[in-house]
N, C-alpha and C positions, 0 to 999 in steps of 0.2 A: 381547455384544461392544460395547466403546466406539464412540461413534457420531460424534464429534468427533475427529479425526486434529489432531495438533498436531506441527508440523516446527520442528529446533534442532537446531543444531550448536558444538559448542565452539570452531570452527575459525572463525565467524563473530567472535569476541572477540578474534584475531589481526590485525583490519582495529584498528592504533590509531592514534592521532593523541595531539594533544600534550594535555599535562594542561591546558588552558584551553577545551578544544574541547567545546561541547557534545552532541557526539555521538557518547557514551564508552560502551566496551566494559560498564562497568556498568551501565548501561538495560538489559540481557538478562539482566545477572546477577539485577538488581534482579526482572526480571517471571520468572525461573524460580525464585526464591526464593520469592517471593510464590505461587506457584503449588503449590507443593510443600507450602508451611506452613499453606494454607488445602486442601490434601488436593484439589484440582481434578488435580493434576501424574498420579496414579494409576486418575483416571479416563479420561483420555484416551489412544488410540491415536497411539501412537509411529511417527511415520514417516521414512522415511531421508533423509534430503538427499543430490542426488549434481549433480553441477556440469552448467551449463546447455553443451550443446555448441553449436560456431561458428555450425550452422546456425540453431539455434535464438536463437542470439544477433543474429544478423543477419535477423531476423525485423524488428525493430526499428532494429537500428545497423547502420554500415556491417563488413564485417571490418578495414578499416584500424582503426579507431575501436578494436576488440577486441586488435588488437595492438600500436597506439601505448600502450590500458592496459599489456597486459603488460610492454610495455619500459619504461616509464618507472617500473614497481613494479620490475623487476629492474636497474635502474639505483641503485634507493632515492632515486629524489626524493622530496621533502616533499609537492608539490602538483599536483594535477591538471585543469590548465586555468585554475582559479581559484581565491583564499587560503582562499574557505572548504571546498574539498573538500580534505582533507588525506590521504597515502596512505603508506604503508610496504611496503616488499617483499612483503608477504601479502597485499596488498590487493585484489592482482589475483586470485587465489585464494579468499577472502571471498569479494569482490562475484560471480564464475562461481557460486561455491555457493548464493551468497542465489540468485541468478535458477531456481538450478534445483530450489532447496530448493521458491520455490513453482511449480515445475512437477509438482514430485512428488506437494504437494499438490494441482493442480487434477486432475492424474490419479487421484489415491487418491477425491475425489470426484466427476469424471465417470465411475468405473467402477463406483460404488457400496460401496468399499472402508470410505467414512466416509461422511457424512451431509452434514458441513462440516468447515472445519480453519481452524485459526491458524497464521499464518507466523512465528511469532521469529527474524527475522532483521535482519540489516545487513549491510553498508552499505544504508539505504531506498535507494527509487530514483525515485518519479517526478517529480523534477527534471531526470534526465538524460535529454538530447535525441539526436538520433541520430548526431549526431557529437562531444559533447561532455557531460562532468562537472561538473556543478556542485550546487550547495545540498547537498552532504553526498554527496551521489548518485552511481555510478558507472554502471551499467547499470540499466536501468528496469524492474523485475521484475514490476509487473504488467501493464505493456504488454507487455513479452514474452509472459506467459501468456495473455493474451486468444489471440494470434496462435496460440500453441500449442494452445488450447483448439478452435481453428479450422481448426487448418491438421492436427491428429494425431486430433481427437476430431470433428472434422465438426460441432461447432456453427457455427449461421449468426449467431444475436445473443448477444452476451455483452455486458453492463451493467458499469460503472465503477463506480462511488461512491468519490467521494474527500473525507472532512470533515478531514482535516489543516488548520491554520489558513494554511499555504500553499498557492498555488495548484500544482495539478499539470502545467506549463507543456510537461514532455515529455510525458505520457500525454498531456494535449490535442493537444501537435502529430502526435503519433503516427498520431492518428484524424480530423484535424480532418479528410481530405475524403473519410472513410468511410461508408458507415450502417448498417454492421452491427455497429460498436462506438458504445453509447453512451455517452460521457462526461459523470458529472453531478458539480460541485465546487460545497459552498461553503466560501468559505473568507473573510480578512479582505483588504478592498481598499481603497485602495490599498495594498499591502506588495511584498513580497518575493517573486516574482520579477520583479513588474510588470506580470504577465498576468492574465488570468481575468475583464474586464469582461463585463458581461451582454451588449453586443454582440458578443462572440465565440461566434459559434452553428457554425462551420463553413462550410467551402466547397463548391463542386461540389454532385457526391451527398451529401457530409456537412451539409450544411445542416438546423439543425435536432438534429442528432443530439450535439452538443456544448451543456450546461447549465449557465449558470454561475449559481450565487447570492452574489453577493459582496457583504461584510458590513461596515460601519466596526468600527474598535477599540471595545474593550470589549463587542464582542454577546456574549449569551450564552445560555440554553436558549431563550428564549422564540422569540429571531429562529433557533435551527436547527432547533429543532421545524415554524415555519412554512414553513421551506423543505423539511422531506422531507415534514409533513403535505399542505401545498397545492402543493408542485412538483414532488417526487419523483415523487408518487404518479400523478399525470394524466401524468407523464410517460413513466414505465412501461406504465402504459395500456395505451397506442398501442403502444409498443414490444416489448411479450410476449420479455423476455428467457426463453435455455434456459440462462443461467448469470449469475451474481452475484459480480464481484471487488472487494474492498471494500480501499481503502486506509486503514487507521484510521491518524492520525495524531493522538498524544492531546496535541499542542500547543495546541490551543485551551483547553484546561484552564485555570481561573483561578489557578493559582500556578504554570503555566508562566514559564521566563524569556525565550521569545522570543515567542509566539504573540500576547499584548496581548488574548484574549478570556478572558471567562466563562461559559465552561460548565463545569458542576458534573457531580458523577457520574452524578447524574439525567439530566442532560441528554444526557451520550452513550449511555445507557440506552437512553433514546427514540429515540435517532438509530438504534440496533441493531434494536429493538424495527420500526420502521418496514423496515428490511431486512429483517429475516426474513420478518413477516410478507408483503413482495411476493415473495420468492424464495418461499417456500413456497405460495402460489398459483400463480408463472407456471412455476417451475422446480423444483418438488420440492424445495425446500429447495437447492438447491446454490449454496454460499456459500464462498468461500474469502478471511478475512482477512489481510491482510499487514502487520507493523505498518510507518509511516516515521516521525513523528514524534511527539516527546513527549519533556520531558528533565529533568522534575520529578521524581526518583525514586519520591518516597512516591507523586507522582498516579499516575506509570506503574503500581505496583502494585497501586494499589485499581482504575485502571481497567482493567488488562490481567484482573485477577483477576475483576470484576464480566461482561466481556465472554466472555472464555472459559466462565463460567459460564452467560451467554445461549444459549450455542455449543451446550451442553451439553443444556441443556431445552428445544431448538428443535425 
């Protein structure tokens, strides 16, 4: 039995924006293509995506927030809250599916169904905060999932990792004064959203439990290596997650056109290579990838291709 679950839906390609927008329905085309022609696509377990419901959505967001989206995709405005999230009458339909596409998968592997899984979805999501849309993002799908992993599957610690070259501004604020989620990003800083300094550790009970390694332009494997080899990992520690949800965002890539880093395929190798290796000590391997960003089509495919094949031999 395939040991890797991999969740997509065609219905996810229906979230489109305008022909200038980087984050176009072909980035999923591009990595199931990629997937299929390097013979990865028929080793992996098929799982269903089925739409995240209210409650589970408001785990994270408010219900207003869930049905201003709705109305405003069924009205067919262009934009939502701000010019770079852009939305179409599907939209709102997409982004319910992505959230629950990776519910499905944190299910299929907290019940032993798979081993780990990859999310192929869109719209990403952890720029989106609890009342509002931005960075491409509508609802925040693997903040939702932690909560879900928590609130239906009775885990008490479930670990982030977000390497997208932006910072994850809603999953941080999500957990900032939590400790049983921990939030670790690095990402490039100063940029885009404007969050993610190394003093931002959390509040309250959250103190400590928020990680940021933030990066100047142009870092590339050497400086992400060092932050999962020497900060991840002492980080984890302490922490003994019973789950691992990884936002790969393959923006930092060096022939991305927004991200401004360099890291090579190597390098997000390593980045993976460091994840498994802690999930499979603290938590049995349980790992469930979701992609957000990356909009370089050829990187997307060598690295969604070389990642799933990680997924695969873990």
């Amino acid at each position: 039995m395939a040991r890797t679950g991999l969740v997509y839906d065609p219905t996810f390609l229906a979230h489109r924006v305008s022909a200038m927008h980087p984050e176009q329905p072909a980035r999923l085309q591009a990595i199931m293509s990629a997937l299929e022609e390097a013979g990865l696509l028929a080793q992996l377990k098929q799982l269903r995506a089925r739409p995240a419901g209210d409650a589970e959505l408001a785990a994270i967001h408010t219900l207003e927030y869930v049905e201003r989206v709705k109305q405003a995709c069924e009205r067919g405005e262009r934009f939502l809250d701000s010019l770079d999230t852009e939305i179409c009458p599907d939209s709102h339909t997409a982004a319910r599916l992505a959230a629950g596409a990776v519910l499905a998968a944190a299910s299929a592997v907290a019940d032993g169904e798979v081993d780990n899984a990859f999310c192929a979805v869109r719209p990403p999501g952890h720029h989106a905060v609890r009342e509002q849309a931005m960075g491409f993002c509508i609802f925040n799908n693997v903040a939702i999932a932690a909560r879900y992993l928590q609130q239906t599957h009775r885990l008490q610690r479930i670990l982030i990792v977000d390497w997208d070259a932006h910072h994850g501004n809603g999953t941080q604020e999500a957990f900032y004064g939590d400790n049983t989620v921990f939030y670790f990003s690095v990402h490039r800083y100063p940029f885009y959203p404007g969050t993610g300094a190394a003093n931002e550790r959390g509040e309250g009970k959250g103190v400590g439990f928020t990680l940021n390694v933030p990066l100047p332009v142009g870092s590339g494997d050497a400086a992400y290596q060092d932050a999962f080899e020497r900060v991840l990992r002492r980080a984890v520690e302490e922490f003994e997650p019973e789950f691992v949800l990884l936002s790969a965002g393959f923006d930092s890539h060096y022939l991305d056109p927004l991200g401004g880093m360099r890291v090579t395929e190597k390098g997000f190798k390593a980045m993976l290579q460091v994840v498994l290796e802690l999930a499979a000590r603290f938590c049995g391997g349980k790992v469930v990838s979701v992609l957000e960003g990356g909009y370089h089509l050829e990187a997307l495919r060598v690295c969604a291709c070389d990642h799933v094949a990680m997924l695969l031999e873990a």
